[in-house]
C-alpha positions as CSV (number, residue, x, y, z in Angstrom):
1,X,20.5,-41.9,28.0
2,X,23.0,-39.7,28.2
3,X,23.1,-37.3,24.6
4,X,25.9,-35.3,23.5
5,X,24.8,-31.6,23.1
6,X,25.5,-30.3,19.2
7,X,28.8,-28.9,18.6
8,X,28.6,-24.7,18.3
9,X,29.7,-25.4,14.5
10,X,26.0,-27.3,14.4
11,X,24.2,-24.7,16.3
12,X,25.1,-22.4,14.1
13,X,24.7,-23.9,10.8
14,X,21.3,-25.4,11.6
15,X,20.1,-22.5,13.3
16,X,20.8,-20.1,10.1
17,X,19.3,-23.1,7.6
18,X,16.4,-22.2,9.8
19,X,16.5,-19.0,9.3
20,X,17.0,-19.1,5.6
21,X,13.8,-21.6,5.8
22,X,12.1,-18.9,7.3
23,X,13.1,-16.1,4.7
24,X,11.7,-18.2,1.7
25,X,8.6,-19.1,3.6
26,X,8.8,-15.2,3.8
27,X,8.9,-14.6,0.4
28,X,6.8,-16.7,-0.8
29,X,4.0,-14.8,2.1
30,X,5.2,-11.5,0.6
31,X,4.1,-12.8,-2.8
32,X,1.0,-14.0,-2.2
33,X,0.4,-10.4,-0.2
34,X,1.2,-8.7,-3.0
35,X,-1.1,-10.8,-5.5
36,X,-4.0,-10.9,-3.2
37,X,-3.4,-6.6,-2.7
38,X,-3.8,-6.4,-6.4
39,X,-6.9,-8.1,-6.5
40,X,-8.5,-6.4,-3.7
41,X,-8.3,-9.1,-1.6
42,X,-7.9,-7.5,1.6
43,X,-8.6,-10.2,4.2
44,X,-6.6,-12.8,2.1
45,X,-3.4,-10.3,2.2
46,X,-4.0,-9.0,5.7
47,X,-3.6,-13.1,6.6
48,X,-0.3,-13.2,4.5
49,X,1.0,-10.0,5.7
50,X,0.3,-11.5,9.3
51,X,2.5,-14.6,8.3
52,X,5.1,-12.8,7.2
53,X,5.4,-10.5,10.5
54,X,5.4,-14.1,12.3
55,X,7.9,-15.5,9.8
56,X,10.1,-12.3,10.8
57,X,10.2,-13.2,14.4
58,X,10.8,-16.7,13.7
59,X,14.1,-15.5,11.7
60,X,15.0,-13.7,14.7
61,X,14.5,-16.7,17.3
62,X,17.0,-18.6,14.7
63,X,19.2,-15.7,14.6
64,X,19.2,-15.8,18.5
65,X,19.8,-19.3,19.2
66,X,22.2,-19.6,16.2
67,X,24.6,-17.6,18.4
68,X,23.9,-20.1,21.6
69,X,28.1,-20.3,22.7
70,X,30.9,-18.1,24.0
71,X,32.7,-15.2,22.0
72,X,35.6,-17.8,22.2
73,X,34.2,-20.2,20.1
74,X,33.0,-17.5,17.6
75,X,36.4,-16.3,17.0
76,X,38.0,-19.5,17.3
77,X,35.8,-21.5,15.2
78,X,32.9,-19.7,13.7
79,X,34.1,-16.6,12.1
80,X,37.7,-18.9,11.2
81,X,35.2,-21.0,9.0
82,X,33.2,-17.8,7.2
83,X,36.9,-16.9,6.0
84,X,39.1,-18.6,3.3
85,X,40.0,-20.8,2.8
86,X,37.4,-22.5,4.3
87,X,35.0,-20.7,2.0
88,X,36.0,-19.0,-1.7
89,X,35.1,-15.7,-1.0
90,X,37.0,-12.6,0.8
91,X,34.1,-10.6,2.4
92,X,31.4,-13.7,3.0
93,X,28.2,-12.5,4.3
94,X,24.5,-13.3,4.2
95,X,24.1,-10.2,1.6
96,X,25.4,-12.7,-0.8
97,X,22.7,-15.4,-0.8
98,X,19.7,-15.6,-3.0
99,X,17.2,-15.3,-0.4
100,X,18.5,-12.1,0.6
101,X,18.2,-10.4,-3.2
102,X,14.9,-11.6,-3.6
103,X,13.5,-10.4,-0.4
104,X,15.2,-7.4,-0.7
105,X,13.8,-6.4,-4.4
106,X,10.6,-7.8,-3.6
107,X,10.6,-5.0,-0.5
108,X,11.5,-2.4,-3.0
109,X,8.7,-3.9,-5.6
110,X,6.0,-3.6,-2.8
111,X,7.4,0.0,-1.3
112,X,4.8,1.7,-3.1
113,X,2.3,-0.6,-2.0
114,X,3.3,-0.6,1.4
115,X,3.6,3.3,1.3
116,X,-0.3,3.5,0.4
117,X,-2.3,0.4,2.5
118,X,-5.7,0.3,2.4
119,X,-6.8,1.3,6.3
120,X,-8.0,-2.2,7.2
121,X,-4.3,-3.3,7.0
122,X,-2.9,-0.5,9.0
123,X,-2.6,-3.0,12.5
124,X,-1.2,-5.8,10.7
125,X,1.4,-3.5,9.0
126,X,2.5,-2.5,12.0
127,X,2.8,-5.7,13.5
128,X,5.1,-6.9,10.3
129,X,7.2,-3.4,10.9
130,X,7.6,-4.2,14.4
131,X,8.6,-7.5,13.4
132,X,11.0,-6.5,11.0
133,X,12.8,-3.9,13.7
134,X,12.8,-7.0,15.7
135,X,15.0,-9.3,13.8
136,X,16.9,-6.8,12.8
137,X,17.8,-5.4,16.7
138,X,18.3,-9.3,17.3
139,X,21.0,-9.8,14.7
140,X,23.0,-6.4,15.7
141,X,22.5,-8.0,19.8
142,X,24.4,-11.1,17.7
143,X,26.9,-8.8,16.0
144,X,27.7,-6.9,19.0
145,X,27.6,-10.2,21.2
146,X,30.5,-11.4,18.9
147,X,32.4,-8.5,17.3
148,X,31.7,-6.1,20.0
149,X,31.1,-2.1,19.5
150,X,33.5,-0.8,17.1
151,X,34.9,-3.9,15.3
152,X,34.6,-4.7,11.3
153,X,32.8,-7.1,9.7
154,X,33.6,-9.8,7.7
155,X,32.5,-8.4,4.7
156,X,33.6,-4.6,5.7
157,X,36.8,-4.9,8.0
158,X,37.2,-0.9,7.7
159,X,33.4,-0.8,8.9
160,X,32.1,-0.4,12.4
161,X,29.9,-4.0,11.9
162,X,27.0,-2.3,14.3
163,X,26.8,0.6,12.5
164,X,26.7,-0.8,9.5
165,X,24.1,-3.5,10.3
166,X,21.8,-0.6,11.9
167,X,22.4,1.3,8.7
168,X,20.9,-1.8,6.4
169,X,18.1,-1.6,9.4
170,X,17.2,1.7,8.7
171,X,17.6,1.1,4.8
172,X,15.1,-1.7,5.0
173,X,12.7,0.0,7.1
174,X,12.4,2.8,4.6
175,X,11.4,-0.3,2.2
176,X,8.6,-1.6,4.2
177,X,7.5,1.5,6.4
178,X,7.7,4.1,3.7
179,X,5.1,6.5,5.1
180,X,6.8,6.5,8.5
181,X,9.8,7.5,6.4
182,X,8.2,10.4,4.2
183,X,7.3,12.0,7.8
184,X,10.4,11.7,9.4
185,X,13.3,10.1,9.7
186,X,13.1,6.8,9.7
187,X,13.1,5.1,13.5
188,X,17.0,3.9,14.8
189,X,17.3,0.4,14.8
């Protein structure tokens, strides 16, 4: 049987409903590692904490394969349908979806908690900071692999898109790896 492969449109919608799949499965992890810190349930947030660093690299393996075709088809077809009027909004990005806000705020609800782990959790922190840098070095690879070095974004044309991606990075990271941030700067993503 000879199967058609999907088209690039497909690969890249499917790929980012995975990821977005992946960032609510994320939340929810985040949530129930933040109820179970506030019980004193370390074992039970150390397993959801653990989730969620595996949830991160999942959302980077979707980010990755998302972006499975040529630079061609990106600017031909990809980035054409991000833009109006194929969509209503000047500037579309994933910063405007719902799953971003939450995650976000719920990282800045648990920065304190994050910033002051009981010891036990120190390995599994690391692993979900490691995951984090992780996804977000694979969607700057993306960016890069599309836009290239100094080009805008769809959101900020008069922005270098990798910079500004690296800069959310380190933004993030100051969320989630708060002590590493008190003692220096925070690492470059």
């Amino acid at each position: 049987m000879n199967r058609t492969p999907p088209s690039p449109e497909a690969i890249w919608r499917e790929f980012h409903w995975a990821f977005f799949i992946n960032v609510q499965a994320l939340i929810i992890s985040l949530k129930r590692f933040k109820y179970f810190l506030d019980k004193g349930l370390i074992e039970e947030a150390e397993d959801d904490l653990s989730t969620a660093a595996n949830l991160l690299i999942a959302s980077a393996a979707s980010m990755d394969l998302a972006a499975s075709f040529s630079r061609e088809v990106y600017e031909t077809t990809i980035r054409t349908s991000m833009m109006p009027p194929a969509v209503r909004s000047d500037g579309f990005s994933g910063l405007m979806s719902w799953e971003h806000g939450v995650l976000v705020n719920l990282w800045r609800e648990l920065r304190p908690q994050f910033g002051n782990l009981p010891d036990e959790l120190a390995p599994t922190h690391a692993a979900f900071v490691h995951a984090y840098r992780h996804l977000a070095e694979s969607h700057t690879s993306v960016c890069a692999r599309f836009v290239g070095d100094s080009s805008g974004s769809l959101r900020f044309s008069d922005r270098d898109a990798i910079e500004t991606l690296r800069r959310y990075g380190r933004g993030r990271m100051s969320l989630i790896d708060p002590q590493e941030t008190v003692k220096g700067c925070p690492a470059s993503l």
